[in-house]
C-alpha positions as CSV (number, residue, x, y, z in Angstrom):
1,X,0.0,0.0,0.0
2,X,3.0,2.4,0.7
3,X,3.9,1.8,-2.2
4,X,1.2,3.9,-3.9
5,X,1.6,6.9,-1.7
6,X,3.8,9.9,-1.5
7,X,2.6,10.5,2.3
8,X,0.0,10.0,4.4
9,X,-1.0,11.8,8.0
10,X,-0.1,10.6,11.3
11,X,-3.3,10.5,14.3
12,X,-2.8,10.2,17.9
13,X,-2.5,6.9,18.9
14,X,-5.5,4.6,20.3
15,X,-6.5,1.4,21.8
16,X,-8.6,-0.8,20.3
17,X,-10.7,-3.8,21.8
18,X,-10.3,-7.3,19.6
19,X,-11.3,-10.9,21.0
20,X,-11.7,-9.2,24.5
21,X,-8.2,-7.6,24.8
22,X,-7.2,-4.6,24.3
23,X,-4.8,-3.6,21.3
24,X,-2.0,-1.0,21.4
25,X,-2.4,1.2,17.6
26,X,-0.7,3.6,15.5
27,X,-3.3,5.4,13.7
28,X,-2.7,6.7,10.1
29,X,-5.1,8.3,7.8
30,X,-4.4,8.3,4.1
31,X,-6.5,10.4,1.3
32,X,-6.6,10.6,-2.3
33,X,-4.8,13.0,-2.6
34,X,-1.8,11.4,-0.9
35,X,-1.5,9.0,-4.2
36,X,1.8,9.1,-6.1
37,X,-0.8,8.6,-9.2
38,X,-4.4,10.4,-8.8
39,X,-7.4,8.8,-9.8
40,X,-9.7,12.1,-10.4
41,X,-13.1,9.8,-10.4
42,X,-12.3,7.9,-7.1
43,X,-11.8,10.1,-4.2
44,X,-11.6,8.4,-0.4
45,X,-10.6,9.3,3.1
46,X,-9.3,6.4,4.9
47,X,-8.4,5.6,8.5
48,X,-6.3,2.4,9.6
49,X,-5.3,1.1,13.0
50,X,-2.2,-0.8,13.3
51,X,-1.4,-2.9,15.9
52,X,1.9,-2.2,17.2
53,X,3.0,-4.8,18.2
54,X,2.7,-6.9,15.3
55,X,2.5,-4.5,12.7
56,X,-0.7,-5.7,11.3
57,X,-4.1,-3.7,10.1
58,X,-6.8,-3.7,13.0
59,X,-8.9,-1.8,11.4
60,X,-9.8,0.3,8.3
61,X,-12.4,2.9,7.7
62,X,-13.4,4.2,4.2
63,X,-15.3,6.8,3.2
64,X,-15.2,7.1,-0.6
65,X,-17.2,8.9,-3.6
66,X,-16.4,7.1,-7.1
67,X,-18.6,6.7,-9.8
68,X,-20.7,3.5,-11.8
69,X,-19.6,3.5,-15.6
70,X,-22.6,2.5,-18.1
71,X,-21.3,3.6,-21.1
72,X,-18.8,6.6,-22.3
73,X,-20.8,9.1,-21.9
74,X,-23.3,7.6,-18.6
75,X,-21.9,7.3,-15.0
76,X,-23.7,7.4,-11.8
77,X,-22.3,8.9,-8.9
78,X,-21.5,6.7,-5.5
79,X,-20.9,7.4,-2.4
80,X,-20.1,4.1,0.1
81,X,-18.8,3.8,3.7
82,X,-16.5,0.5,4.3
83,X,-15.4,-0.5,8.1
84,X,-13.2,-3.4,8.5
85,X,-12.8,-5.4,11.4
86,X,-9.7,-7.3,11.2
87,X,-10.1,-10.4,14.3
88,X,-7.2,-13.0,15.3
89,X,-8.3,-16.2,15.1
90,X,-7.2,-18.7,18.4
91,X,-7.5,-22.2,18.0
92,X,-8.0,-24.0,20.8
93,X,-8.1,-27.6,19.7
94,X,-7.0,-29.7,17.4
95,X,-8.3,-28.9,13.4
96,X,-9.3,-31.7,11.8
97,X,-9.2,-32.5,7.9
98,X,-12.7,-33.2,7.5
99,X,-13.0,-29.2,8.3
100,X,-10.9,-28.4,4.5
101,X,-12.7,-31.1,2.4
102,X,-14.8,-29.4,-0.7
103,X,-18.4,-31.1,-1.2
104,X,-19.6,-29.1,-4.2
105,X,-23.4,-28.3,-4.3
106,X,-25.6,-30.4,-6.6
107,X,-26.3,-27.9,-9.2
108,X,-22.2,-27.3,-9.7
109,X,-20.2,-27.5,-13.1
110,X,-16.5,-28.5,-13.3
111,X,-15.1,-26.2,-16.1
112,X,-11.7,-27.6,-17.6
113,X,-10.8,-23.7,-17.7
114,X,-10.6,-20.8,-16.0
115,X,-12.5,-17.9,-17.9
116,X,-9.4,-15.2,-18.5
117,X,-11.0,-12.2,-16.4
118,X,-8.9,-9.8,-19.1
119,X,-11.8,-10.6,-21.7
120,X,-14.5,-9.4,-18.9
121,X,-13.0,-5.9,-17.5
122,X,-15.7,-3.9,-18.0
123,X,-16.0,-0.1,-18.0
124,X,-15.5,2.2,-20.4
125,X,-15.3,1.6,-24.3
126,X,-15.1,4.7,-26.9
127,X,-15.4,2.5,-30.3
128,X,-17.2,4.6,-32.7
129,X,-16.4,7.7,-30.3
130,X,-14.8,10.5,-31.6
131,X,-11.0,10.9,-29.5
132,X,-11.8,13.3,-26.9
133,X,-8.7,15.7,-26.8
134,X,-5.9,14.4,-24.6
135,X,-2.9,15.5,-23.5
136,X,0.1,13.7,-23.3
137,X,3.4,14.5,-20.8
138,X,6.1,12.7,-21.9
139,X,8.4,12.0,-19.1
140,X,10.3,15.0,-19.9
141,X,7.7,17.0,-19.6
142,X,7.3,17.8,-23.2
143,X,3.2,17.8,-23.9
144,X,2.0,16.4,-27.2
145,X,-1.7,16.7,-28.0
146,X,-3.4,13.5,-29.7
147,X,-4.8,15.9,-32.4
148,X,-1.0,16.9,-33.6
149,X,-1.2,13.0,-35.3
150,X,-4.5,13.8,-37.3
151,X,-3.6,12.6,-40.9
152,X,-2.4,8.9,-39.4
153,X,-4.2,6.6,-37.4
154,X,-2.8,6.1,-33.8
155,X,-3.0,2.8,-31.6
156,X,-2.6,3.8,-27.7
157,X,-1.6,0.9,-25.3
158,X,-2.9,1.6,-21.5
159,X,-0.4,-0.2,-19.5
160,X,1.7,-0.3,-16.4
161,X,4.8,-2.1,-15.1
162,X,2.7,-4.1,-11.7
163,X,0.1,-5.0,-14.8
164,X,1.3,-8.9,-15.4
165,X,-0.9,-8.9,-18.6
166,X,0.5,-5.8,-20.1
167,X,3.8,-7.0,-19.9
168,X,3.1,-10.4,-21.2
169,X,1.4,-9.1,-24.5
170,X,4.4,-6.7,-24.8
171,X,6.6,-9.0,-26.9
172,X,3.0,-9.0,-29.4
173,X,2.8,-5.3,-29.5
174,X,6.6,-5.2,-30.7
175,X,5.4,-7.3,-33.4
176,X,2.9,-5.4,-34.7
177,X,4.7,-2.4,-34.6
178,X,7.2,-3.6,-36.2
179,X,4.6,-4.8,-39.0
180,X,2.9,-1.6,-39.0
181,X,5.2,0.9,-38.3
182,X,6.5,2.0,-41.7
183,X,2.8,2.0,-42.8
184,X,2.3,5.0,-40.8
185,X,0.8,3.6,-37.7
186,X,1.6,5.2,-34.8
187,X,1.8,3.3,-31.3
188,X,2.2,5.8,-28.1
189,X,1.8,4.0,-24.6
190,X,0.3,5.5,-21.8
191,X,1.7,4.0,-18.2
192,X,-0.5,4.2,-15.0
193,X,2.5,3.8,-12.6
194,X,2.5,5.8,-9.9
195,X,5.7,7.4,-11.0
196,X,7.2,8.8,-14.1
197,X,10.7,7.1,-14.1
198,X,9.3,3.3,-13.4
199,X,7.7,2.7,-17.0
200,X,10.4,4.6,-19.0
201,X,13.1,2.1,-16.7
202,X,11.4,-0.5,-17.7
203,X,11.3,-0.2,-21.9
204,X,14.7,0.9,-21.5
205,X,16.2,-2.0,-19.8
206,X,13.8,-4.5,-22.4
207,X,14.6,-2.6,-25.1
208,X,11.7,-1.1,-26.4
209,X,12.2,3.0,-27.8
210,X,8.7,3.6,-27.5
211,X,6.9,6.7,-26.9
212,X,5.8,6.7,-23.7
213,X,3.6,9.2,-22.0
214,X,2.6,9.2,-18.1
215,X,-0.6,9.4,-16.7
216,X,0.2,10.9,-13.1
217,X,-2.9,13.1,-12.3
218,X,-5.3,10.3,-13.8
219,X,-6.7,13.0,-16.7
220,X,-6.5,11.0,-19.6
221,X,-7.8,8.2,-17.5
222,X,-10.8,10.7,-17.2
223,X,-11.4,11.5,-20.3
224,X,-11.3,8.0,-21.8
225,X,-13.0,6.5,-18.7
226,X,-12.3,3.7,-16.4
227,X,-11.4,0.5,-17.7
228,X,-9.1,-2.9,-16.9
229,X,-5.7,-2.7,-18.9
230,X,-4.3,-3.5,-20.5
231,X,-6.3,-1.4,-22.8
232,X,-5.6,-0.4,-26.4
233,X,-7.3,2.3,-28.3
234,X,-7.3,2.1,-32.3
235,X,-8.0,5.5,-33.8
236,X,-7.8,5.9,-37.2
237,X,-6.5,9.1,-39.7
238,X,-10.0,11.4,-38.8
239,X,-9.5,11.0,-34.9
240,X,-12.4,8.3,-35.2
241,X,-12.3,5.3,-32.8
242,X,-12.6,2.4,-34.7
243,X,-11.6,-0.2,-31.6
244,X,-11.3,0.0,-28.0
245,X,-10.8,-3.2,-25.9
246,X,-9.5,-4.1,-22.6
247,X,-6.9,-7.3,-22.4
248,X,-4.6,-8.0,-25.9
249,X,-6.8,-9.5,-28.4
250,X,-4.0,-10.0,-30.9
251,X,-6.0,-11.3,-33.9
252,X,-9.3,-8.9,-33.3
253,X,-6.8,-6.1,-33.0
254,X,-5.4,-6.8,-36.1
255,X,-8.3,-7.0,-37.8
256,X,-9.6,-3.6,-37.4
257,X,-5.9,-2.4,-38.1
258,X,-6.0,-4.3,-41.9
259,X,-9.8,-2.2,-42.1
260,X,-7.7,1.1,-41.5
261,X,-6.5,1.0,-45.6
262,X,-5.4,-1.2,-48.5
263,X,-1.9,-0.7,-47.0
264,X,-2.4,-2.2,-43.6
265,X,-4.2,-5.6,-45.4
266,X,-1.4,-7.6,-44.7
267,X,-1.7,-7.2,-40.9
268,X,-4.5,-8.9,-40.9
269,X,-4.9,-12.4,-38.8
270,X,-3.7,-15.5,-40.8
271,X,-6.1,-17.9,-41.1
272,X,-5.5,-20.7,-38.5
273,X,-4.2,-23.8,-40.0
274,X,-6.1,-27.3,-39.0
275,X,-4.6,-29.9,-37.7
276,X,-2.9,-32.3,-39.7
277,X,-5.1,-35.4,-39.9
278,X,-3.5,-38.9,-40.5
279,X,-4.9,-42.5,-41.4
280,X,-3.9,-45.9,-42.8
């Protein structure tokens, strides 16, 4: 959680009650505004009790306003309280295995596979949207507006370095651009790290000389609304979003890529080969 924070306020200590004894606390109380990297549509005020002897939460209270997300131009505003009891459990006899055995109910399925939970985000998605206007800060502060690459379409990638998923598909994104690049398809990234220097780090040290833009105070994040990433926005010549998913669909990506001109036709997905077949 420190991690995420650039500081934080310290309360007067206090003693809590848990299990019938009482529990010596450090009290710190973080807001959003204490982020390294602001989320403008999620603000919260939160209060957490640490025990002090064992350095562990004892309690957290959350008071937040944030906002439901039906569609790119439809959100809802919310407003939720969340206490959190943390208790230490005491065993006092002997556990027995009978108490971790799994009797599924009568109405369950066995699934050979996990559904991937990139294909089922949710949130916000802009295709057929016209780009609202963005600005991006490069990490030397340098601020490029999206409509200075009107005249070529632009594919944004929505990533950050703790994102597993985003740096998995990274190695498919080089490929593309590589395909794509001398076409005149332009690929800027845009990290959500909470600061500057940890995503530019990163494509350094693998290698990629992408254009990389930081998204500290959450704005574009705003403007293009909530969503899982890693997230890639196609946009084409006329500022026009033609595709806008969440998780690397490599093949449905390319696909509205080869609709973007007779030039880009070869990026399209090859057709999948079946399986060679043999009998005697």
């Amino acid at each position: 959680m420190a991690k995420s924070l650039k500081s934080a306020d310290r309360l007067p200590d206090a003693t809590l009650v848990v299990n019938g004894h009482e529990v010596s606390c450090n009290v710190v109380r973080v807001q959003n505004s204490d982020q390294k990297r602001l989320s403008p549509d999620y603000r919260f005020d939160k209060t957490i009790w640490i025990d002090k002897t064992h350095m562990t939460f004892v309690k957290t209270i959350e008071h937040a306003d944030a906002y439901l997300f039906l569609s790119s131009t439809t959100r809802i505003p919310m407003e939720e309280e969340i206490i959190t009891v943390f208790t230490r459990a005491e065993l006092n006899n002997s556990v027995h295995d009978e108490l971790f055995t799994f009797i599924p109910p009568s109405d369950a399925k066995l699934i050979e596979d996990y559904p991937d939970p990139r294909n089922s985000f949710g949130g916000t998605h802009l295709t057929g949207d016209q780009v609202p206007s963005l600005k991006l800060k490069s990490a030397d502060g340098k601020v490029v507006s999206i409509e200075s690459f009107r005249g070529k379409p632009v594919l944004l990638d929505f990533w950050a370095t703790w994102c597993g998923p985003c740096v998995e598909d990274m190695p498919q994104l080089a490929q593309l651009n590589a395909e794509a690049n001398d076409k005149g398809l332009v690929l800027l990234l845009i990290d959500e790290d909470e600061d500057a220097p940890t995503a530019t780090a990163f494509l350094s040290k693998k290698g990629y000389n992408w254009t990389d833009f930081h998204d500290g105070d959450g704005e574009i994040e705003k403007l293009v609304g909530e969503a899982g990433i890693p997230r890639t926005i196609l946009i084409d010549a006329n500022g026009k979003i033609t595709y806008d998913a969440s998780g690397m669909d490599e093949d449905k990506l390319r696909t509205e890529i080869a609709k973007l001109g007779p030039e880009y036709a070869s990026l399209a997905p090859k057709p999948k080969q079946a399986p060679c077949m043999s009998s005697k």
